[in-house]
C-alpha positions as CSV (number, residue, x, y, z in Angstrom):
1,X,0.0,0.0,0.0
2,X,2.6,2.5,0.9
3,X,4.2,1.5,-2.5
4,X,1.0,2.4,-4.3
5,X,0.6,5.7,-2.0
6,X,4.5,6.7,-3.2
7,X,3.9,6.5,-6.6
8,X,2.5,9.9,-9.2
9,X,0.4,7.9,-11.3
10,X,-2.9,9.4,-12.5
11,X,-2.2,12.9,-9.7
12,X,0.2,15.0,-11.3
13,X,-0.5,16.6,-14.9
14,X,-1.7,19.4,-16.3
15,X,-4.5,21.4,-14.2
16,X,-7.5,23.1,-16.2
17,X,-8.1,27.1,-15.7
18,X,-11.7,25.3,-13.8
19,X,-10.0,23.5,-11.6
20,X,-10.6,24.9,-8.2
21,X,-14.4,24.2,-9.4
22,X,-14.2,20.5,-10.4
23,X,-12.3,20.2,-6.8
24,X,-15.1,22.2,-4.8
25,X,-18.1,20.2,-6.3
26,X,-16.3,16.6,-6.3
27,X,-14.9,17.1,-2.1
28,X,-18.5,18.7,-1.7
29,X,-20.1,15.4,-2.6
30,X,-17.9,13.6,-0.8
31,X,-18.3,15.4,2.5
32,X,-22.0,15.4,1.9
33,X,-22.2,11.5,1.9
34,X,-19.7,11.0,5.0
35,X,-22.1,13.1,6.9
36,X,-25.7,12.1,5.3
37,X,-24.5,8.3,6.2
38,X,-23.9,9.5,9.7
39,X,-27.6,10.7,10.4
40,X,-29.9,8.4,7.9
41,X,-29.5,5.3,10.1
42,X,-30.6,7.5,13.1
43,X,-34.3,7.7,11.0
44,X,-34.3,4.1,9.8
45,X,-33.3,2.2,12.8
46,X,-37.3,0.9,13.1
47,X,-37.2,-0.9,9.6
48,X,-33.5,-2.0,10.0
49,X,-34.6,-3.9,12.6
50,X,-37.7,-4.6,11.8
51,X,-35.8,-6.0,8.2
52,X,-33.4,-8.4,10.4
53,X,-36.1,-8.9,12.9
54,X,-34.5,-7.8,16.2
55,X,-36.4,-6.1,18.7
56,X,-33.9,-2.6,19.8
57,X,-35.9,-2.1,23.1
58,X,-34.9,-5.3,24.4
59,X,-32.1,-4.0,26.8
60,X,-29.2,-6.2,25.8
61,X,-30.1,-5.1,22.1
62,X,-29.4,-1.3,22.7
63,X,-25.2,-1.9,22.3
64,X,-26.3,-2.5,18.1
65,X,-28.8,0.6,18.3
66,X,-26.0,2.9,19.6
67,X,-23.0,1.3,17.8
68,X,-25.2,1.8,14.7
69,X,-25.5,5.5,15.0
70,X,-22.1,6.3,16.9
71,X,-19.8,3.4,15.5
72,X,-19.7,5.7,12.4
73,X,-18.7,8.6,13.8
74,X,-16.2,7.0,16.5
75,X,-14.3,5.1,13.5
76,X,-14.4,9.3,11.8
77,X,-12.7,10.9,14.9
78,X,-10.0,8.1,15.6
79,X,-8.9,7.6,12.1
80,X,-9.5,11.3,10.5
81,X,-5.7,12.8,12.0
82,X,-4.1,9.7,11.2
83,X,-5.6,10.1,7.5
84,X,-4.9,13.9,7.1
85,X,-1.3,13.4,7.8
86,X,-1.1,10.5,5.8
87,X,-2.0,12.9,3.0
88,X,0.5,15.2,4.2
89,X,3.1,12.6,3.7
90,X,1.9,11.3,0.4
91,X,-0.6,13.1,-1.2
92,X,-4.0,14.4,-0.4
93,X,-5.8,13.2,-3.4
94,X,-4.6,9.5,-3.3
95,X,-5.8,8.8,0.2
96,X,-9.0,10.8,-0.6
97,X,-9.3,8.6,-4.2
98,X,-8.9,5.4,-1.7
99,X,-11.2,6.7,1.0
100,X,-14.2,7.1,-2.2
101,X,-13.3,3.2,-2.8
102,X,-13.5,1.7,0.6
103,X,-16.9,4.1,1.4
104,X,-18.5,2.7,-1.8
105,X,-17.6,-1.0,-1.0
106,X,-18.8,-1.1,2.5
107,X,-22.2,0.9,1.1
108,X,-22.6,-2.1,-1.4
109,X,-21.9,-4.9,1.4
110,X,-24.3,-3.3,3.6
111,X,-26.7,-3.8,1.1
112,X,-26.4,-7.5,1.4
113,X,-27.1,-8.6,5.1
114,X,-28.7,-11.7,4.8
115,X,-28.4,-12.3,8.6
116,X,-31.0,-12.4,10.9
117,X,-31.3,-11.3,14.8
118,X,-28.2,-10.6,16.8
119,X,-25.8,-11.7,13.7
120,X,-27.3,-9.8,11.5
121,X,-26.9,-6.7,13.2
122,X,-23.7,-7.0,14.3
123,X,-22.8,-7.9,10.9
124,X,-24.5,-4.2,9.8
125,X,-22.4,-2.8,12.6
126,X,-18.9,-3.8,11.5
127,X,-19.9,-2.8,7.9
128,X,-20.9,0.7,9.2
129,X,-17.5,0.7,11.0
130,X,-16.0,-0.3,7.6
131,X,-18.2,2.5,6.1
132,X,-16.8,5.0,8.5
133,X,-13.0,4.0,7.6
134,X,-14.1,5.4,3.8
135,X,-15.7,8.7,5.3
136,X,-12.8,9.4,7.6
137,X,-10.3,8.9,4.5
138,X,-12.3,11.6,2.5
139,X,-13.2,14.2,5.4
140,X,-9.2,14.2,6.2
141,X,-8.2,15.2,3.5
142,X,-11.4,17.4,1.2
143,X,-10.7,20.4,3.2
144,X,-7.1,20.3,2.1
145,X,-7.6,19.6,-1.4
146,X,-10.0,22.7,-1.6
147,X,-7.3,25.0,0.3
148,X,-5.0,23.6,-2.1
149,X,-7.2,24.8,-5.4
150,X,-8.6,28.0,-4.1
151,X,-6.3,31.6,-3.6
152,X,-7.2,32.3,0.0
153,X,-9.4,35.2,-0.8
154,X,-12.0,32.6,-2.0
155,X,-11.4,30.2,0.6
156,X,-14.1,31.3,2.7
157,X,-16.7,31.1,-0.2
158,X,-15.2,27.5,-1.1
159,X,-14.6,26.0,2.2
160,X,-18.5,27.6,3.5
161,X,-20.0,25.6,0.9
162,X,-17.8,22.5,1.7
163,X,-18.2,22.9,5.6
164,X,-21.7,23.9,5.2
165,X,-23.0,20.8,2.7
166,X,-21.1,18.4,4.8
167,X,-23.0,19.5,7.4
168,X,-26.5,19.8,6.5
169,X,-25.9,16.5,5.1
170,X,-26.4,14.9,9.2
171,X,-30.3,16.8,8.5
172,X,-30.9,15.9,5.1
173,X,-30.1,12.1,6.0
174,X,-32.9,12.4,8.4
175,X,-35.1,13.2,5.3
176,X,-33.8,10.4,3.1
177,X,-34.0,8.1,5.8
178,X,-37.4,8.5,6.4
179,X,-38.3,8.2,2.9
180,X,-36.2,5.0,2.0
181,X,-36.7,3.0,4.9
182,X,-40.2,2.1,4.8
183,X,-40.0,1.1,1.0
184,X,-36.9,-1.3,1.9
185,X,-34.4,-0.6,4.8
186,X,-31.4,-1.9,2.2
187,X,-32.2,1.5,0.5
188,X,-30.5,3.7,3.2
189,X,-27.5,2.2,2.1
190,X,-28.0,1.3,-1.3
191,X,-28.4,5.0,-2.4
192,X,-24.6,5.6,-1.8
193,X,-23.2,2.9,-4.2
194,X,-24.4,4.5,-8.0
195,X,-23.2,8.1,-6.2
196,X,-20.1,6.6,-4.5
197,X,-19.3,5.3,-8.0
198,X,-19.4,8.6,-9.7
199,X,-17.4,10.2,-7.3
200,X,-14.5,7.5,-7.9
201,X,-14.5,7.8,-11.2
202,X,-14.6,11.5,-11.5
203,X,-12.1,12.3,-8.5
204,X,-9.7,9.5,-10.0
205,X,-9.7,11.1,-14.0
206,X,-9.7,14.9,-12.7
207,X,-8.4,15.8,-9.2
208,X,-4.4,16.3,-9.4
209,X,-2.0,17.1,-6.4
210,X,-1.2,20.5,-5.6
211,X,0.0,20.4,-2.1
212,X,3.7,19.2,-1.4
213,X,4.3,16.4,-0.1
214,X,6.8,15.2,3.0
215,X,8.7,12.6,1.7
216,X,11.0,12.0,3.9
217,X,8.5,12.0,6.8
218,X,8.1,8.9,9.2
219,X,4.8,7.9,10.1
220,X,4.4,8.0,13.4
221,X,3.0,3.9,14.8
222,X,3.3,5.0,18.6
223,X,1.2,8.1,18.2
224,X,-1.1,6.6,15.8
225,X,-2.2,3.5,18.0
226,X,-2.1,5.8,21.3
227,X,-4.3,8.1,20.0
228,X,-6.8,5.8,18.6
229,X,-6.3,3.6,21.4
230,X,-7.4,6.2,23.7
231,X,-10.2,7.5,21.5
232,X,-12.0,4.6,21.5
233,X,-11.4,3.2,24.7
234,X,-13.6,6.9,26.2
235,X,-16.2,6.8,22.9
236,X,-16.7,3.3,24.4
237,X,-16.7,4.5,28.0
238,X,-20.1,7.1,26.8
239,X,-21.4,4.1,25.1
240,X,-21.6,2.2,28.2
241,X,-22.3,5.7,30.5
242,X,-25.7,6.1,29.0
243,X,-27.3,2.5,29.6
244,X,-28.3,1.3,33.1
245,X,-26.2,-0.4,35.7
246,X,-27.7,-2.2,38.5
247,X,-30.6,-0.3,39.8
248,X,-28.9,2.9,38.3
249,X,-30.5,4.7,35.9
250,X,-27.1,5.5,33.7
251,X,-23.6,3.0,33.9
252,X,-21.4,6.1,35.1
253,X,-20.3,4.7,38.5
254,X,-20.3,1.0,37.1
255,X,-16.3,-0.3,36.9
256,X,-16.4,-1.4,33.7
257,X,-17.1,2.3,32.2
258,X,-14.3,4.0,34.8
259,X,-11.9,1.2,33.8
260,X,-12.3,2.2,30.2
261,X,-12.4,5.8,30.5
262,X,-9.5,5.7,32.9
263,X,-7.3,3.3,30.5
264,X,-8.6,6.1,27.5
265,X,-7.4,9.2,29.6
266,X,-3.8,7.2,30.3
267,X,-3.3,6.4,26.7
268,X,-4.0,10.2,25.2
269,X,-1.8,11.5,28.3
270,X,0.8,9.1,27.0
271,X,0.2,9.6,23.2
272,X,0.5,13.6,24.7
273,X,4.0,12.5,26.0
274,X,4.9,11.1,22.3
275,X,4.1,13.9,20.0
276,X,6.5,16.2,22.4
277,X,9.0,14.1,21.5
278,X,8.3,12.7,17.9
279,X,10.5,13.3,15.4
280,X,7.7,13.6,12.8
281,X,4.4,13.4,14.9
282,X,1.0,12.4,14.0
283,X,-0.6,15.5,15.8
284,X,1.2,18.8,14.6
285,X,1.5,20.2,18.5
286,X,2.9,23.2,17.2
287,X,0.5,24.4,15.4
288,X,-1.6,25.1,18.2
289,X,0.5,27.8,18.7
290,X,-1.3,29.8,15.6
291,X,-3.9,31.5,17.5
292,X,-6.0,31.7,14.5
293,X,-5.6,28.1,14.4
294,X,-6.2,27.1,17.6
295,X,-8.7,29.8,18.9
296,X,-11.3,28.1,15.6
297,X,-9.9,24.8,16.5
298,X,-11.2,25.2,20.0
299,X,-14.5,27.4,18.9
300,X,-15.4,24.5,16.6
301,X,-14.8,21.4,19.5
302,X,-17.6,23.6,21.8
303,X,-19.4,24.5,18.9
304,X,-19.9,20.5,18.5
305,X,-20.4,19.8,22.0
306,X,-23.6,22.5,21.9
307,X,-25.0,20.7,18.5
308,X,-24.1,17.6,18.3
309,X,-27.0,16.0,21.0
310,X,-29.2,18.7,19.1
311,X,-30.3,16.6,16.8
312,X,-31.2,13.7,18.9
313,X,-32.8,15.7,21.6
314,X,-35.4,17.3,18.6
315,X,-36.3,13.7,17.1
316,X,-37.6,12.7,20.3
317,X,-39.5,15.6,21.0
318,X,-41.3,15.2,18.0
319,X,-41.2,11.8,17.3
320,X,-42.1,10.4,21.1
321,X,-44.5,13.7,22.3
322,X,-45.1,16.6,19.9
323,X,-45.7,14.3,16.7
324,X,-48.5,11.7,18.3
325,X,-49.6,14.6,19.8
326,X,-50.7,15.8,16.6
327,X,-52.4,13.0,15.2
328,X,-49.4,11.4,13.3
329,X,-48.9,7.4,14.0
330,X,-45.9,6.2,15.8
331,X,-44.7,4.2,12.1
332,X,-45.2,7.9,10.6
333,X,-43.4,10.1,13.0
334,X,-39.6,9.4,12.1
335,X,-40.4,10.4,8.2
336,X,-42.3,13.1,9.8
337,X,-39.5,14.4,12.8
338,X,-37.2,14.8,9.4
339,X,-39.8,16.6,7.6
340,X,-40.2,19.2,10.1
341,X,-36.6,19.7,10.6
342,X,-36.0,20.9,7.5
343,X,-35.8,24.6,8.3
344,X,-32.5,24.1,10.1
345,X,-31.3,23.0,7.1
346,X,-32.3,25.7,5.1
347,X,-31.1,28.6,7.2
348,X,-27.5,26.7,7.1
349,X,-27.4,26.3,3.2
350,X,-28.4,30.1,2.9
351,X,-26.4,31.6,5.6
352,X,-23.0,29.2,5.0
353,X,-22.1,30.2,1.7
354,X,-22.9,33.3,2.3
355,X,-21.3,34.6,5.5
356,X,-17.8,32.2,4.1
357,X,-17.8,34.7,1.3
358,X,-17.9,37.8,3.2
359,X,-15.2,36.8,5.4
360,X,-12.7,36.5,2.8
361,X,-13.5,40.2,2.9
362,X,-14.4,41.2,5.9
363,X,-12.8,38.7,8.2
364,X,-14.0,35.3,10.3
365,X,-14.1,36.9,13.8
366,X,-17.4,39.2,13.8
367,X,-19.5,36.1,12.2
368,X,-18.3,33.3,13.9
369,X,-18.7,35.0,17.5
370,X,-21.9,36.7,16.4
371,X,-22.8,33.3,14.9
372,X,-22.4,31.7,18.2
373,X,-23.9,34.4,20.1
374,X,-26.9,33.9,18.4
375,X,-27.1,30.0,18.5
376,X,-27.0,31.1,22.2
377,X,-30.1,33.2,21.7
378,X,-31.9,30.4,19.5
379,X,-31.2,27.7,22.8
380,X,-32.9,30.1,24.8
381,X,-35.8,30.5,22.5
382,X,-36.5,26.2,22.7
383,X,-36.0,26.7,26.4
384,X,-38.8,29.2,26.2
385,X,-40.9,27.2,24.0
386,X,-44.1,25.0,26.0
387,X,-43.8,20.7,25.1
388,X,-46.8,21.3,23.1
389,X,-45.4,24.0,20.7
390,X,-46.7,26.2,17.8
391,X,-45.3,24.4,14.6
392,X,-44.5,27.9,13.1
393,X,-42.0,29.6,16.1
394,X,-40.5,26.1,16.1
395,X,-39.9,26.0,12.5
396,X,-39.1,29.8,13.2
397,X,-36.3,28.8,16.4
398,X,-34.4,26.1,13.5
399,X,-34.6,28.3,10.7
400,X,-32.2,30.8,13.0
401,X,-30.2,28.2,14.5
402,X,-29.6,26.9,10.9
403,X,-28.3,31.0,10.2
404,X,-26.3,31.1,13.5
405,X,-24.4,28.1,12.7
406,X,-23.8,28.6,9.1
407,X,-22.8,32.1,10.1
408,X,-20.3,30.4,12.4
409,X,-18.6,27.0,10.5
410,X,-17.8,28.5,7.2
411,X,-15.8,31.2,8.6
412,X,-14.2,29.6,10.9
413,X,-13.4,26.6,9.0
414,X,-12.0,28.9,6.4
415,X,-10.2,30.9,8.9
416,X,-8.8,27.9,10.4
417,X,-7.3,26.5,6.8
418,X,-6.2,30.0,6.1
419,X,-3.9,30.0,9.1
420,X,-1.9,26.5,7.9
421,X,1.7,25.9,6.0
422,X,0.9,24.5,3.2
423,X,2.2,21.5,3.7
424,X,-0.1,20.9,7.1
425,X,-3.1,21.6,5.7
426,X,-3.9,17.9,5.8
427,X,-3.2,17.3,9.2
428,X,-3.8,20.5,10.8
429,X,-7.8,20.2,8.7
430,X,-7.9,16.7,10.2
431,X,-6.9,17.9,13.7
432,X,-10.0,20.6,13.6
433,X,-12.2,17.0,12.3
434,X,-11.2,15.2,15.1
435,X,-12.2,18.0,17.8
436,X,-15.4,18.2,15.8
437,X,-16.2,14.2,15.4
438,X,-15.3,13.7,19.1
439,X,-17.7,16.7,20.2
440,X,-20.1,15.0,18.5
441,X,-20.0,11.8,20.0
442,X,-19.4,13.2,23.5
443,X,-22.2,15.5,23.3
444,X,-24.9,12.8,22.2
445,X,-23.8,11.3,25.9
446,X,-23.4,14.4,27.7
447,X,-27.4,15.3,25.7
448,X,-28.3,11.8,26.7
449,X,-27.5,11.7,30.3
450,X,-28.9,15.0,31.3
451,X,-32.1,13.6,29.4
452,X,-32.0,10.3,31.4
453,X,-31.5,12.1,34.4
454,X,-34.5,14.0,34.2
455,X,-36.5,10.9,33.1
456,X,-35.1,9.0,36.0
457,X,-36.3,11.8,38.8
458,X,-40.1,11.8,38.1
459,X,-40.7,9.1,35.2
460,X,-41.1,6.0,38.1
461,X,-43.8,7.3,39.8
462,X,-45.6,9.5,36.9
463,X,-45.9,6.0,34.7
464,X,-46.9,3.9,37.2
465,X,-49.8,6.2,38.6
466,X,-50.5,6.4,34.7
467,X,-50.6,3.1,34.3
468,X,-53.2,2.3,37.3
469,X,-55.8,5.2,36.4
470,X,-56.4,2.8,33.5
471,X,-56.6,-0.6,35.5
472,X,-52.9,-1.7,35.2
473,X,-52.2,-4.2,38.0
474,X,-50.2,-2.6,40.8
475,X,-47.3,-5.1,40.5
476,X,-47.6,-4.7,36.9
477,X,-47.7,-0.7,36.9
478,X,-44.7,-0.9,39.2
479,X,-42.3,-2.9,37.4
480,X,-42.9,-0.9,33.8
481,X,-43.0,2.3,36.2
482,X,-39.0,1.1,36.8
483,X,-38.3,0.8,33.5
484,X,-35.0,2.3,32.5
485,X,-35.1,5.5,32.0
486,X,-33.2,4.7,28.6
487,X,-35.6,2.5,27.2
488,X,-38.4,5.0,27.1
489,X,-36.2,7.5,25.2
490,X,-35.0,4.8,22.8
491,X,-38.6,4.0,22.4
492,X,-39.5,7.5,21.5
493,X,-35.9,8.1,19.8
494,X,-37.0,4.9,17.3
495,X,-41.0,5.5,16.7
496,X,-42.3,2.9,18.6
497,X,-45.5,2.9,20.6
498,X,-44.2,2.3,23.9
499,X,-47.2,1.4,25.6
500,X,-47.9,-1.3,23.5
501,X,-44.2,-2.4,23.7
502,X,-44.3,-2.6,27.7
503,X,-47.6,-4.0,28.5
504,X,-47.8,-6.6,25.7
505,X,-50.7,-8.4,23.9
506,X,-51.1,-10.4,27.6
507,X,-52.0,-7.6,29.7
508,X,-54.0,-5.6,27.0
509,X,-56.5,-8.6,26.5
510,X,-57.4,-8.2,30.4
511,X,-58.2,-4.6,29.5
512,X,-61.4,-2.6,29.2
513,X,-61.6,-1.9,25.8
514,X,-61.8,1.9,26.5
515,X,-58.5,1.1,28.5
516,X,-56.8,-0.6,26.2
517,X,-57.6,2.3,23.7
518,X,-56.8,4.8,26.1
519,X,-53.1,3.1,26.5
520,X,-51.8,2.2,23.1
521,X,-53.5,5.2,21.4
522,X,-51.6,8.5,20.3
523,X,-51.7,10.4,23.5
524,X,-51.4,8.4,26.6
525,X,-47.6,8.4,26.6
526,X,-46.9,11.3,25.3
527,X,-48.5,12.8,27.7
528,X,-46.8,11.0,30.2
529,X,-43.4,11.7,29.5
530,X,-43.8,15.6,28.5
531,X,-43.2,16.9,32.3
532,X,-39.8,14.2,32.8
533,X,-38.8,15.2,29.6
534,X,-39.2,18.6,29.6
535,X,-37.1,18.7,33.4
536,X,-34.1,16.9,31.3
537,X,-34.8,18.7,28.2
538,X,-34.3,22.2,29.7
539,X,-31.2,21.0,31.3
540,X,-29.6,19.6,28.0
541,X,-30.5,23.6,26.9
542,X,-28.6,25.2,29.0
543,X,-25.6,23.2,29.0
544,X,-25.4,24.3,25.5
545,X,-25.9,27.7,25.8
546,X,-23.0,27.5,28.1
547,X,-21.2,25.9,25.4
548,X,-22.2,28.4,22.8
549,X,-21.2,30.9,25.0
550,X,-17.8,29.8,25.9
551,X,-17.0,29.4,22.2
552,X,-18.3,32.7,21.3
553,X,-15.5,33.9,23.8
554,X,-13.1,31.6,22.4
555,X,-14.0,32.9,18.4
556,X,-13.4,36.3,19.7
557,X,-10.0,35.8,20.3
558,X,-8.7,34.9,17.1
559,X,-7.5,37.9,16.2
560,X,-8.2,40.2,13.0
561,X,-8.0,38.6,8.9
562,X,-4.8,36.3,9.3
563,X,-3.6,33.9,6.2
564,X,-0.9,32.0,6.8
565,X,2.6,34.2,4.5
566,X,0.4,37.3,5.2
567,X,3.9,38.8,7.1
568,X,6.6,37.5,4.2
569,X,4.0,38.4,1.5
570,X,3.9,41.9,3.0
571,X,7.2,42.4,2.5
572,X,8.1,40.8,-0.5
573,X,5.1,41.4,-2.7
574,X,1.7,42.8,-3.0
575,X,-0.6,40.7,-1.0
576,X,-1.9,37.4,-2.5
577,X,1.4,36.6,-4.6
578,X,2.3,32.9,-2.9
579,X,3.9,30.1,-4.4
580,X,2.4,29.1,-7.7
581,X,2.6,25.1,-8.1
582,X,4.2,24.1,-11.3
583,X,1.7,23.9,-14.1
584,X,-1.4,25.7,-12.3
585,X,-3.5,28.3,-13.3
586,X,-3.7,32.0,-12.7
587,X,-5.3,32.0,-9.5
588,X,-3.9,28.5,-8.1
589,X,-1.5,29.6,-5.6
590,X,-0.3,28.1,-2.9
591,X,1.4,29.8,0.3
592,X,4.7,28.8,1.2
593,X,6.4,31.4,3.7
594,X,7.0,30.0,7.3
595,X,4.0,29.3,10.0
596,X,2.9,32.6,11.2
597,X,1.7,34.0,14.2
598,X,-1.3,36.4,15.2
């Protein structure tokens, strides 16, 4: 492999005066799968496991329900470092070129499951984990290729509609998934192979390197299998955090999860230890030292942390209370919970592009804090907002969250490339990644056990008092009162009727028939579960306003417009005039004075 990765074949040549284009729109549909695959299984988890008939409530069944969602994104954050200075060291394209072949082959053998029950789904599992090896290869390295074709005063306009696609993507998979699943759950994956193929084709015929290459670089084994090491060991530690342990609602105290996340904070502390001493390390430490750099690099990890439980916090509003609610049928409410999301998409495909372009004028620090600032505001807004909400100022609260984070990443992801020698771009675009992937992952079980610990408080009693006003046995309504608190948000979280899933056919057949109704119809649990889950649901809020607020501080320090040769440019040459690589276009060039400082 490393023999195939040294060689020029099919990279170097001539580069067309459209270049720059052909390299924004092939990395934007890369970056818009990695991400869409990382959100449509969160929509069609009911017919996946409907289609390999395994019931996800069961608790021993909820490690395939989270590994399914997270396993992708864990794989992303470990790997995507590695991966971006791997494409330091041998070429961005080629490792991007590979990561399009490994995504579409995993896509095409999910497709193929003809398992059943527990093998089945941990043979979707490993596949997805397979899939995520692809998405990390091409999200390590698309930033860099697009710094690479664009002069840095169109990076922001480039790198917002990257960033800003890539993003949306996690919402729009909530759309597709919705729509797929219930023709044929296969589909969810199946969609990726025809446009995984295109992308192959056309990133292998057209994209060429422009970035230089380290050569004579070592890749760095120790830091590469601490890091991971240590990466996965706390991504499994959340995992575990969130499910129940004992007669504890959440597996925080348990030993196994302090063992792992103990074991995960030695090995970064010791992969810390490495890269201080590394003659070529994995994680460029020094570049920290960029305050432009690290100031965005630190904006975007909180930035993460606010969002990334977002997204599963809103599904189950609306798919376990606000949805039924309405009249909509458990089976139609995850189609539905996309559907009505679709505002925060729009506001970040109108304001990303956008805002990106105007700070290659006017600078990433005003719109990136004021972007934050606001998404701050927009928290404070659902706070405000009763269970049973008007459609419209919802829809009204995500269409400005969707401009207050577009105002934000494309900005600062442009601001943060900007900053970068040339020939770190890979790793130092793959650093900002990993702080973003891990965010991510840590915020769905930071969102998670704030939710479960405001389940856990009131849920007991509330469900089993519900439970006997409508003839429930009081050893019966007791034990399903005690239900973990999880299992009633993965319930919700997955469309199911609760009710009906708890009591089963036994019980109901003793029931009134008014009762009976009454339990398994559209309104009895929501109504249940809208004071527990509003109590955890307005702590999850502020904890991210906190968040947003911290990075707004954080953005603010950045420091005025900063591209990285802005000090040598200054005074050798009019601002702009960089490096031109060898057979590029007017308007191709590439930076290549020493790492400033702001």
């Amino acid at each position: 492999m490393l023999r195939w990765l040294s060689s020029n074949r099919r990279t170097d040549g001539p580069v067309p005066g459209n270049y720059k284009w052909i390299a924004l729109s092939n990395t934007t549909l890369a970056v818009l799968l990695a991400t869409l695959d990382g959100s449509i299984t969160i929509i069609a988890m009911p017919d996946i496991f409907r289609g390999i008939h395994l019931n996800p409530l069961q608790p021993g069944n909820s490690f395939y329900l989270l590994w399914m969602v997270l396993g992708y994104l864990i794989v992303s954050s470990v790997l995507v470092v590695s991966l971006g200075r791997l494409g330091d060291m041998f070429g961005r394209v080629k490792i991007y070129n590979l990561g399009f072949v490994v995504y579409t082959v995993a896509s095409l053998l999910l497709t193929i499951d003809w398992m059943t029950g527990a093998a089945g789904a941990t043979y979707l599992v490993v596949l997805r984990l397979f899939q995520g090896v692809g998405g990390a290869f091409l999200l390590a390295n698309a930033a860099a290729i697009v710094t690479d074709a664009f002069p840095s005063n169109q990076r922001g306009m480039a790198l917002g509609i990257n960033n800003i696609v890539g993003v949306s993507g996690m919402f729009v998979g909530l759309v597709l998934g919705g729509l797929l699943a219930p023709i044929d759950w296969r589909l969810v994956f199946l969609i990726s192979v025809p446009v995984g193929l295109f992308g192959t084709v056309w990133a292998y015929l057209n994209l060429r390197e422009l970035g230089r290459t380290q050569r004579g670089a070592r890749i760095d084994w120790a830091g590469n299998v601490t890091f991971a090491l240590g990466l996965i060991l706390i991504m499994v530690s959340i995992t575990y955090g969130i499910r129940p342990y004992g007669s504890d609602a959440m597996g925080w105290t348990s030993p196994r999860v302090l063992a792992l996340a103990g074991s995960g904070v030695l090995c970064l502390v010791a992969f810390l230890m490495i890269e201080l001493r590394a003659e070529d390390p994995m994680f460029r430490l020094s570049l920290l030292r960029i305050r432009a750099f690290s100031a965005g690099t630190i904006s975007t990890f909180l930035s993460a942390i606010a969002r990334g439980g977002l997204m599963f916090m809103l599904i189950i509003w609306l798919q376990g209370i606000w949805l039924p609610e309405h009249g909509v049928s458990f089976t139609s409410t995850p189609l539905q919970a996309g559907l009505a999301m679709l505002p925060l998409t729009i506001g970040m495909l109108f304001a990303g592009p956008l805002s990106g372009m105007l700070s290659d004028r006017y600078g990433a620090r005003g719109f990136a804090t004021g972007g934050m600032l606001a998404t701050a505001g927009t928290f404070v807004w659902l706070w405000l907002l009763p269970i049973d909400f008007n459609y419209l100022e919802f829809a009204g609260a995500l269409l400005l969250m969707g401009v207050s984070l577009g105002m934000f990443a494309s900005p600062n992801r442009a601001a943060v490339m900007n900053s970068l020698p040339p020939e770190d771009r890979g790793a130092g675009g793959a650093m900002n990644q990993t702080f973003q992937n891990s965010a991510q992952v840590l915020s769905v079980g930071i969102f998670f056990s704030l939710m479960i610990a405001g389940l856990a408080a009131n849920l007991p009693h509330t469900l089993t008092a519900g439970l006997r006003a409508h003839g429930i046995p009081l050893a019966k309504a007791t034990a399903i009162g005690h239900v973990p608190a999880v299992s009633v948000l993965f319930s919700a979280f997955l469309g199911y009727n609760p009710a009906r899933s708890l009591l089963g056919a036994g019980v109901l057949r003793h029931l009134t028939t008014h009762n009976a109704a009454a339990l398994t119809g559209r309104s009895f649990f929501p109504a249940l579960i809208a004071g527990p889950f509003r109590d955890g649901l307005h702590t999850a809020f502020v904890f991210a306003i906190v968040a947003c607020l911290i990075a707004a501080v954080t953005s603010a320090m950045r420091g005025g417009i900063y591209h990285h040769g802005d000090q040598a440019q200054a005074a050798d040459g009019p601002a702009g005039e960089g490096e031109r690589h060898p057979g590029a276009p007017a308007g191709l060039e590439l930076d290549a004075t020493p790492a400033g400082r702001a």
